[in-house]
N, C-alpha and C positions, 0 to 999 in steps of 0.2 A: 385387664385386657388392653387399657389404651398403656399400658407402660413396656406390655410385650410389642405392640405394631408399633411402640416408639423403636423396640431394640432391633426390628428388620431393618435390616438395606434397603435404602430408597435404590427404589427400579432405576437404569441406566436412563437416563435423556435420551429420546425417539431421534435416531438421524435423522436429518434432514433429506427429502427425496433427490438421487441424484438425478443432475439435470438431462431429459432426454438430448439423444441427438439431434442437432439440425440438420433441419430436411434439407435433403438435394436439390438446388437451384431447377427449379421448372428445366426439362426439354434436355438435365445434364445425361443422361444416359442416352436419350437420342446424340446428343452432341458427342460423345464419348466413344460410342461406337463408329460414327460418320468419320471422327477426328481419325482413329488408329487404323480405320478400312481404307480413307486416304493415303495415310500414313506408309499402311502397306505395300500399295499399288506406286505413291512419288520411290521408295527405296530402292524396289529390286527390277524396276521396269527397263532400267538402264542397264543391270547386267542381263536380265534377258535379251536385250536386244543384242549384246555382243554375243554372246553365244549363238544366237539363233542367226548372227550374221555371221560364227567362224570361218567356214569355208570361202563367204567372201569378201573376208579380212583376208582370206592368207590367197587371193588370187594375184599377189604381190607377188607369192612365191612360184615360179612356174612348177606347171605340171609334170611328175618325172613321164619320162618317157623310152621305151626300152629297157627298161629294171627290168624286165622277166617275170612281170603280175600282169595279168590281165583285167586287171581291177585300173578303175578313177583314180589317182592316189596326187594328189597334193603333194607340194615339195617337204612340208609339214605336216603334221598329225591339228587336228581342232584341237587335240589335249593340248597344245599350246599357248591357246585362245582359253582354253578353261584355268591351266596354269595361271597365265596369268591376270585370269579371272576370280583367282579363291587365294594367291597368296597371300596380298597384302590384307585379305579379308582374314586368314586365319593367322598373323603375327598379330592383327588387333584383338584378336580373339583371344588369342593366348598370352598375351600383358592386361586385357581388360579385368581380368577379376584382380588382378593387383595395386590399382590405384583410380581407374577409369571415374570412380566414384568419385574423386576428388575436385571433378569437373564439373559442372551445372549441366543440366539439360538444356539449357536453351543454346550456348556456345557449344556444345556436340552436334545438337540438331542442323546450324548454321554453318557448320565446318564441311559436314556430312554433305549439304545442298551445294556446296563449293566447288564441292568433289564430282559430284555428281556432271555438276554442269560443264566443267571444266573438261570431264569424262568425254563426252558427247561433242564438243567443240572438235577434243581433240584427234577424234575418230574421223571425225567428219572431212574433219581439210589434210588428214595427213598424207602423204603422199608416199611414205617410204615404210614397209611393214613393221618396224622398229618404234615409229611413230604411232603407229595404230596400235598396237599391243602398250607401249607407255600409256595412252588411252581407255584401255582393255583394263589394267591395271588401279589408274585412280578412282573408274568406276568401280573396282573392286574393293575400292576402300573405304567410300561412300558408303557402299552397300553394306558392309561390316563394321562399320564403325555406326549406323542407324541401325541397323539389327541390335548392338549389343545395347547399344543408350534406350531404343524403346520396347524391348522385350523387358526389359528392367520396370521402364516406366509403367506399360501396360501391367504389369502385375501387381500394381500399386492399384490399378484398378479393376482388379479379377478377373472372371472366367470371360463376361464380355470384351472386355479388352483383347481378350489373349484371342476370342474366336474371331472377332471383328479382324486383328493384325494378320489373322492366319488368312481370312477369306480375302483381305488385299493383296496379300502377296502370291495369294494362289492366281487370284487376278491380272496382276501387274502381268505373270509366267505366260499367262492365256493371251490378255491382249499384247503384250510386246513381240511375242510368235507372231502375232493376227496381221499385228500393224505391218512388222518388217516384211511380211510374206506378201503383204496385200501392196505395199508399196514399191517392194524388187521384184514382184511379180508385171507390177503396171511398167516396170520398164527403168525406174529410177536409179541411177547406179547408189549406191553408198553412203554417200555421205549426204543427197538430199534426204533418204529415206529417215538416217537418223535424225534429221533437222528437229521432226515435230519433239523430239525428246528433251530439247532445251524450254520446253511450260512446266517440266515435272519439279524441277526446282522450289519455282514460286506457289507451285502448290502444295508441295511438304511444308514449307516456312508457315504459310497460312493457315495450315491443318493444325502445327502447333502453337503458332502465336494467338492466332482468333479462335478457331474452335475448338479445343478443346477445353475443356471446364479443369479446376483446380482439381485432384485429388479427393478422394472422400478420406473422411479420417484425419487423423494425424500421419503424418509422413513416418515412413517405415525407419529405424536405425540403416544407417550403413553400416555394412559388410565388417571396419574395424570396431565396432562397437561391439560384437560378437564374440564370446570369448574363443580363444586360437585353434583350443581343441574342439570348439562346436562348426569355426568355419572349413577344419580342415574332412570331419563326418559332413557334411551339406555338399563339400565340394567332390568328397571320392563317392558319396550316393547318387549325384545329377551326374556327374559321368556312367557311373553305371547302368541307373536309370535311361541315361542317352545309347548308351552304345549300341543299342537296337538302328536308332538312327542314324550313326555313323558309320553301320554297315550295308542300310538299306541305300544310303547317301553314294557311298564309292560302289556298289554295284549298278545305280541308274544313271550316275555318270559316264561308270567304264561304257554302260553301255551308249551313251548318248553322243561324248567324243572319243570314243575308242571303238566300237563295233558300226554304227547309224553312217557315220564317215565314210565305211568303206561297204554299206551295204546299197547294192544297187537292181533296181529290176528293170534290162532294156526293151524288155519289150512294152512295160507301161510307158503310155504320150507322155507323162513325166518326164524333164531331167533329171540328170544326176540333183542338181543341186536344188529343184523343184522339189525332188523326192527328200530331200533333208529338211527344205526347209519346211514342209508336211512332217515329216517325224517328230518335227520341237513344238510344232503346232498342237499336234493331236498329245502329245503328252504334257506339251503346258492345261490342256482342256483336264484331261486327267487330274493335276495337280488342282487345278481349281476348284472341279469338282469336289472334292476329297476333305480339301481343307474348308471349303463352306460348310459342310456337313459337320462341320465338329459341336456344332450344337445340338443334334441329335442322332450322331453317331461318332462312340468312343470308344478304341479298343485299348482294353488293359492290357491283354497278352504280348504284347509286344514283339515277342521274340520269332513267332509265326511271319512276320513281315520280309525279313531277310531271307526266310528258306523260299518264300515264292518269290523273290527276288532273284535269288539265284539262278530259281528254274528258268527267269527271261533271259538272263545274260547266256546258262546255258544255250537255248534253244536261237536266240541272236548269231552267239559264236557259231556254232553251226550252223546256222543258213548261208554267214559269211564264207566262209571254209567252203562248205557242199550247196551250192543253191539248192534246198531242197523245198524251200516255201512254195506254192502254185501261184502265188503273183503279192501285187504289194499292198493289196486291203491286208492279207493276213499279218504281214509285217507291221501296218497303219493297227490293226485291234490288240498287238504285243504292245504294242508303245504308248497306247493309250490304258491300257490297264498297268503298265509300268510308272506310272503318272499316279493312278489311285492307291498305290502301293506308297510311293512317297508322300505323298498329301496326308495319308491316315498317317503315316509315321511320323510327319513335321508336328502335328495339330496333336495328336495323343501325345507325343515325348512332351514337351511342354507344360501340357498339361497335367501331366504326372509329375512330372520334375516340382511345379511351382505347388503341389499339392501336398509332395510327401516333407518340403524343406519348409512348410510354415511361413507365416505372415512374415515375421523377424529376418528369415533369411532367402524368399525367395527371389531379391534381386541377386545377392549371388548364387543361387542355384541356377539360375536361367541365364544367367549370363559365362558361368562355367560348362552348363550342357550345352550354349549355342555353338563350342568348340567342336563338340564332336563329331556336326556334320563338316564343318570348313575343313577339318580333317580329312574327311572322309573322301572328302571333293576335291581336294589336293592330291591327295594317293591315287583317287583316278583318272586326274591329272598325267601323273606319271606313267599308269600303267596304259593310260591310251597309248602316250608318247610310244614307249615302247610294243605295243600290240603293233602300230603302226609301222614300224622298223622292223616286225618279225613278217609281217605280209606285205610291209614295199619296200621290199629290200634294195636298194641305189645299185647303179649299175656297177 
């Protein structure tokens, strides 16, 4: 017997336990979420504000007068103001998944605040509409060159990250309507109103420099580390994935400066441009809404979003066209359910996107679906432009 238990195989040597993780620095999830909620609100608050000031960005341009509309109509269309509020946003869009990676975060983050500030200066003092629109512009590059650096980063730190970014920037939407409305309302012309937007700067820098905590984990590979054929399946399924939102995207534009622009109701104490700047109000509340809620409400269907999309722009064009609305709450409850309609589409895309591409490659999957709305926003860009030209037609 002891000559057989000599001729078994000694048992394999016991691994060694592998070592648990360490734990997450006390308070990083509080700090984690605070840092990307900031994050959200310093980005996008500066191109809300231009938008939600286009018409009186383009009070440069005089009013036509005698074209043969009986319509408000500006010498330009706001799709202008949007142009060149999402261009420079979607050229970085559309080079970002090709090398963007090859930059730090922290020298994106600080270029971005540059921009930003630079944005708002140059809105503020310019005198000449060419001026304000160059201004229109760098805050649109700010705003997409931060979108693309921290939708990446936040998904380094998952699902909170990503609902945290959404609920700021659904924010930023809400209070930059709030502020500009509540401050051209009090009488300010322009360029004080945008004044207070030169603190949003140093509060992004500080969200990323001080609070936010390192990463959990090991840092995810970049994008070329992936082999060709797996980046080029991640990059055509986050488009796919996205294309819900970059249709929902060019229909609440078209409608916002392309329809909202020329939609007026005289017999509300409203003005004209009162009654605007309430429409970007009540659908930034919208958007806010929407995108808070993504932590306990998430819709997979996706593609349900654009057909009641649609129905608002339909039923907008037509009251444009035929006043047929009975006054301007009911126009005020379109605009604001047009809002809930983007918000669930910004916060659910995302969220699907960064889900179905895996740990490995959801910085470029989010940063290829961030495309599809700057897209979408551009095209209705143009098609204001033109909607604009088909109902104020120059003398």
């Amino acid at each position: 017997m002891a000559d057989e238990e000599q001729l078994l195989p000694a048992p394999p040597p016991t691994p060694p336990p592998s070592p648990s993780p360490a734990p997450a620095p006390p308070g990083a999830a509080w700090r984690t979420s605070a840092a990307f909620w900031l994050l959200g609100v310093a980005n996008n608050l500066p191109y809300v504000l231009m938008l939600s000031a286009a018409r009186d960005i383009l009070q440069g341009a005089p009013v036509l007068a005698g074209n043969g509309s009986t319509r408000d109509c500006n010498k330009e269309s706001t799709g202008a103001v949007l142009l060149a509020d999402i261009l420079p946003t979607l050229l970085i869009k559309l080079v970002a998944p090709l090398g963007i990676h090859r930059l730090p975060y922290g020298p994106r983050v600080i270029t971005s605040c540059l921009c930003s500030w630079g944005s708002v200066t140059l809105v503020a003092s310019g005198r000449r509409l060419a001026e304000s629109l160059g201004g229109v512009a760098l805050a649109s590059a700010a705003s997409g060159l931060g979108e693309v650096t921290l939708l990446a980063l936040a998904a380094e730190y998952g699902r909170p990250a990503l609902s945290a970014w959404a609920s700021g920037t659904g924010l930023a939407g809400l209070s930059g309507a709030l502020l500009y409305g509540a401050l051209a309302g009090a009488g300010l012309p322009l360029g004080p109103a945008l004044l207070p937007a030169l603190g949003l700067p140093p509060v992004s820098a500080a969200s990323f420099l001080l609070l936010l905590p390192p990463p959990p984990g090991p840092p995810l590979p970049p994008p070329p580390a992936l082999p060709r054929a797996r980046r080029w399946r991640v990059a055509k399924g986050a488009l796919w994935a996205a294309t819900p939102l970059g249709l929902v995207y060019f229909l609440e534009y078209l409608i916002n400066q392309g329809l909202l622009d020329l939609l007026e109701f005289p017999s509300s104490s409203l003005t004209h441009n009162e009654q605007y700047r309430w429409f970007q109000l009540l659908y930034q509340s919208g958007v806010f809404v929407s995108r808070s809620s993504l932590r306990c409400l998430r819709l997979r269907r996706l593609w349900v979003l654009p057909l009641l999309q649609l129905l608002n722009a339909a039923l907008l064009l037509a009251a444009v066209l035929v006043p047929f609305l009975p006054g301007v709450g009911v126009a005020f409850a379109l605009v604001g359910w047009e809002g809930l309609l983007g918000g669930v589409a910004y916060g659910s895309s995302f969220l699907l996107v960064a889900e179905q591409a895996g740990p490995a490659a959801q910085a470029l999957a989010v940063t290829t679906a961030a495309l599809t709305d700057a897209l979408g926003i551009a095209l209705a860009g143009a098609a204001a432009m033109g909607t604009h030209r088909l109902l104020c037609p120059p003398k």
